[in-house]
C-alpha positions as CSV (number, residue, x, y, z in Angstrom):
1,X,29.5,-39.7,31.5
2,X,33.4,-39.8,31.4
3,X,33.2,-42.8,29.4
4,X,30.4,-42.5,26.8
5,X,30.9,-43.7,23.1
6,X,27.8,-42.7,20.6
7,X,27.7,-45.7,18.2
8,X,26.1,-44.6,15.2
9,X,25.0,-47.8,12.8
10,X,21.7,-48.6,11.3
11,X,22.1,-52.4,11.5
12,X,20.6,-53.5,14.5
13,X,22.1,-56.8,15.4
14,X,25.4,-55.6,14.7
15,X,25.3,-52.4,16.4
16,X,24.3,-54.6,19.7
17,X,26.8,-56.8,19.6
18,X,28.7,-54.3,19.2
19,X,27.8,-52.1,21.6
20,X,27.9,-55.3,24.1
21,X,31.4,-56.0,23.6
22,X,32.2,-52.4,24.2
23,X,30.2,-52.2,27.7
24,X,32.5,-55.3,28.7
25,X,35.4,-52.8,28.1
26,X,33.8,-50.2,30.4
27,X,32.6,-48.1,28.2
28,X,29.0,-46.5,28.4
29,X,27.3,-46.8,24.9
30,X,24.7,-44.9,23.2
31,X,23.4,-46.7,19.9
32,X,21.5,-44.1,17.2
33,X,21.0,-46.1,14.0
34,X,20.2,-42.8,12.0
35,X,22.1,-39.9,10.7
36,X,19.6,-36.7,11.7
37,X,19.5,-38.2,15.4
38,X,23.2,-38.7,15.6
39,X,23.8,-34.9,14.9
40,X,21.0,-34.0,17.2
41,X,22.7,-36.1,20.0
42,X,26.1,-35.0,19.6
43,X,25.6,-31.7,19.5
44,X,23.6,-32.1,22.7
45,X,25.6,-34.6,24.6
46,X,29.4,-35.2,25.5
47,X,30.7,-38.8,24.1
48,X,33.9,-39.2,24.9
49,X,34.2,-40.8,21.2
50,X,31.8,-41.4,18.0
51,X,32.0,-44.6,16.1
52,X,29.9,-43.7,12.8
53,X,29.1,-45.6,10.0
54,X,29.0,-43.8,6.3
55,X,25.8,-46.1,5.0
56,X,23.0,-44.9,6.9
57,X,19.7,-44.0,6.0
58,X,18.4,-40.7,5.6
59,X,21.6,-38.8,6.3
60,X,25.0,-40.4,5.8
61,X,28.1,-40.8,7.2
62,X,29.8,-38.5,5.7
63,X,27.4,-35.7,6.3
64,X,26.9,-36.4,10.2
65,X,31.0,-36.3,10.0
66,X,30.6,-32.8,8.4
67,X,27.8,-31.9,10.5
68,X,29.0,-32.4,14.2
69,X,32.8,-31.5,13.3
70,X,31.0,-27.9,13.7
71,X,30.9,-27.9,17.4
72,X,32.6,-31.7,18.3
73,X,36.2,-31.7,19.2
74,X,36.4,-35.8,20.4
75,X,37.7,-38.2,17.8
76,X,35.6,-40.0,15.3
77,X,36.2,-43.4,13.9
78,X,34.4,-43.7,10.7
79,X,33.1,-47.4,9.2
80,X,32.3,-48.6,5.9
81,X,31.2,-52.0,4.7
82,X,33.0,-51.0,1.0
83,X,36.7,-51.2,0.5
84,X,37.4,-48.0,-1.5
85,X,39.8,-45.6,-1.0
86,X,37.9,-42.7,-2.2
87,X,35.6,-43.7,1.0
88,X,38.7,-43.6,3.0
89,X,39.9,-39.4,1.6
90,X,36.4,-38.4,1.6
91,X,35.8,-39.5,5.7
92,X,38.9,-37.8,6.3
93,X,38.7,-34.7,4.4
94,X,35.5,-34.4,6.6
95,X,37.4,-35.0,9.9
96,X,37.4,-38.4,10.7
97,X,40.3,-39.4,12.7
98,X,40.4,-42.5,12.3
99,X,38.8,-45.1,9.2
100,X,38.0,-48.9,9.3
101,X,36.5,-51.5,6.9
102,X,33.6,-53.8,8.1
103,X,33.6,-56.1,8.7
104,X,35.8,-55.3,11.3
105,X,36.8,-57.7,14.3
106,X,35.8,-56.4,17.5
107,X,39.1,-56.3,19.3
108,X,40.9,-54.7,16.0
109,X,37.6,-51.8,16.6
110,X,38.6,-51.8,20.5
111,X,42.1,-51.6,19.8
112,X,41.8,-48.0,17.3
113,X,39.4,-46.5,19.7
114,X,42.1,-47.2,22.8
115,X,44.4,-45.3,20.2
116,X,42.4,-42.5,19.4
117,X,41.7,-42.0,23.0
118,X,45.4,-41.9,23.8
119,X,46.2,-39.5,21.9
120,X,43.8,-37.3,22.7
121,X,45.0,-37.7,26.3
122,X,48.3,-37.5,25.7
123,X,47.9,-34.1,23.8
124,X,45.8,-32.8,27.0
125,X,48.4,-34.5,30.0
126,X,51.0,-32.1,27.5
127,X,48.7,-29.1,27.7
128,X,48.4,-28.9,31.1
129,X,52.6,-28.4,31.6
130,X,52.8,-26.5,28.7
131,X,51.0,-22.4,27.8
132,X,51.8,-20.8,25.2
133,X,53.4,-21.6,21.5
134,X,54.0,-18.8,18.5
135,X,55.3,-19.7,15.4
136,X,54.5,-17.0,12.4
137,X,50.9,-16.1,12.7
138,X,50.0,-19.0,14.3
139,X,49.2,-18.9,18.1
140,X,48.5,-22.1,20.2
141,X,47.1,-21.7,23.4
142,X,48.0,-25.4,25.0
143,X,45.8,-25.1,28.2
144,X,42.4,-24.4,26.2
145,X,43.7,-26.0,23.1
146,X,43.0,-22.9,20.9
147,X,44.4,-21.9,17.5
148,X,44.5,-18.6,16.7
149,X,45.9,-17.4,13.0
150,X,46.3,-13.5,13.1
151,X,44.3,-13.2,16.0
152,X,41.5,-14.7,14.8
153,X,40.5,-17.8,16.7
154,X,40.2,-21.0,14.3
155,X,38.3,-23.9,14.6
156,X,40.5,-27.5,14.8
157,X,39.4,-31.1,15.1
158,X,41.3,-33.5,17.7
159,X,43.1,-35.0,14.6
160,X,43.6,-31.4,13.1
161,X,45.0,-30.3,16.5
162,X,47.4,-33.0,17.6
163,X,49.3,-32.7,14.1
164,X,49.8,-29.3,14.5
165,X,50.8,-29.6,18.2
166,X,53.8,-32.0,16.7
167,X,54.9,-29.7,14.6
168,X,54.7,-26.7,17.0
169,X,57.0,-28.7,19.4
170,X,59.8,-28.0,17.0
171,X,58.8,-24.7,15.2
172,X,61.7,-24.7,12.3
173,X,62.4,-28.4,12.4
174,X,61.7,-30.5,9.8
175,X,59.4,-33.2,10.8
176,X,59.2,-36.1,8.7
177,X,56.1,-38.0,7.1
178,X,57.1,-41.4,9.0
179,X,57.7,-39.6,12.3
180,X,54.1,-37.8,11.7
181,X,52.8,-40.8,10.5
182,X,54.4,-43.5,13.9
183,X,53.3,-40.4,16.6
184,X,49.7,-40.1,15.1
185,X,48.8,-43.8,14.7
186,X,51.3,-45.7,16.8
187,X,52.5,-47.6,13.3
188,X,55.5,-47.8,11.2
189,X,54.5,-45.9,7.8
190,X,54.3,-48.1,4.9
191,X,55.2,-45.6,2.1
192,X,51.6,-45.6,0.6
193,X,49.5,-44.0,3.4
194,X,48.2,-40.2,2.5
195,X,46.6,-39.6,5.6
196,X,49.4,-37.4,7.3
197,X,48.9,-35.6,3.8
198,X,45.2,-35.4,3.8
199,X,45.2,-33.7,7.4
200,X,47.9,-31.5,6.4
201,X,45.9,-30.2,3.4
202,X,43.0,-29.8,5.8
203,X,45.2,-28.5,8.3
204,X,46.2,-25.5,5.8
205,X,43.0,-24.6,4.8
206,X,41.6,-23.8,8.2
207,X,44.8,-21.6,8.4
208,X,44.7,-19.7,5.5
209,X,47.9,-21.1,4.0
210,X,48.1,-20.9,0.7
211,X,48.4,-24.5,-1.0
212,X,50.6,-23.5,-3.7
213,X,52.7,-21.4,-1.7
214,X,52.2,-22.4,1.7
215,X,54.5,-20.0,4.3
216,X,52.8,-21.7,7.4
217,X,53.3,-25.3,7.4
218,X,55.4,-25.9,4.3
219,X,56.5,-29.0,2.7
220,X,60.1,-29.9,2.7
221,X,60.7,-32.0,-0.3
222,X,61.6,-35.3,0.1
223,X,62.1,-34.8,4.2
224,X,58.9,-33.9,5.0
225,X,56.7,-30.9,7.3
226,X,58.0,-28.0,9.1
227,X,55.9,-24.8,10.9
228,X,57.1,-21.7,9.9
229,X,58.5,-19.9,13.1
């Protein structure tokens, strides 16, 4: 189904309601409440989107984040019912796209899915008018949404993806943190938000930059990101 979210949370009543409110948006929903089922289904099955909560039993959150990220390329919104920012680094560092504290109203839930959807579609509508970008090693093939470093091909999530598509748009141009941070959520940055840094970190790793002498996507001291041409 073109519209299918997998809704992974172990309390019943909630994941219902839940998954009510989303079917009144025209979405198709598919509710697993454990974390072993989750993978199995994702891995097996085409959800446009995952919503996935961290406290579930048997295997958590975090894990079915890690697990799925293998092989899924859609965008996951993570939930937690405990405020703590280490929650919040750890979901992304995994690569969740997206991170929300329950409980969370439904419409403010609707409202970051619609976003995360977005952007994946407006990455793809790019794609398709777009072919090939080289900057240094790196090679992006726009049309199948390949990376390839060296010639060997690497393995991106959406989030992962879309950031380095913005900065292969200007290959030499320093991008800065509140431009990454206003294209990728659609918000005004608020000078305390490390996610655009957390998915860069993550972003260098699966490129074989080096962090403490990157030469791929380098860090432009109080201006912000560029990729290396």
């Amino acid at each position: 189904m073109s519209n299918l979210i997998l809704l992974v949370e172990d309390d019943h009543k909630l994941a219902e309601l839940t998954a009510e409110f989303l079917r009144m948006n025209d979405f198709e929903v598919k509710v697993i409440g454990n974390g072993h089922d989750a993978i199995e289904y994702a891995q097996n099955s085409s959800p446009i989107a995952i919503i996935l909560d961290i406290m579930l039993p048997g295997t958590d959150g975090l894990s079915v984040c890690r697990a799925v990220r293998k092989t899924y390329n859609g965008p996951i919104l993570m939930l937690t019912a405990m405020d703590n920012d280490i929650d919040e680094v750890l979901g992304l560092e995994t690569g969740a796209d997206d991170y929300l504290t329950k409980p969370t109203k439904p419409r403010v839930l609707l409202a970051h899915l619609r976003a995360l959807l977005r952007r994946m579609e407006t990455i793809e509508t790019t794609a398709i008018d777009s072919s090939t970008i080289t900057a240094g090693p790196v090679l992006i093939e726009s049309k199948s949404r390949s990376v390839k470093v060296e010639g060997d091909e690497i393995h991106l999530t959406t989030a992962e993806y879309n950031l380095l598509w913005l900065l292969a748009e200007q290959p030499g141009k320093v991008i800065s943190r509140e431009e990454l941070h206003r294209k990728t959520f659609r918000l005004e940055y608020d000078g305390l938000d490390r996610s655009i840094d957390l998915r860069i970190s993550r972003l260098r790793k699966k490129l074989g930059d080096d962090p403490k002498a990157p030469y791929i996507v380098k860090t432009i001291r109080g201006q912000g990101y560029l990729l290396a041409q």
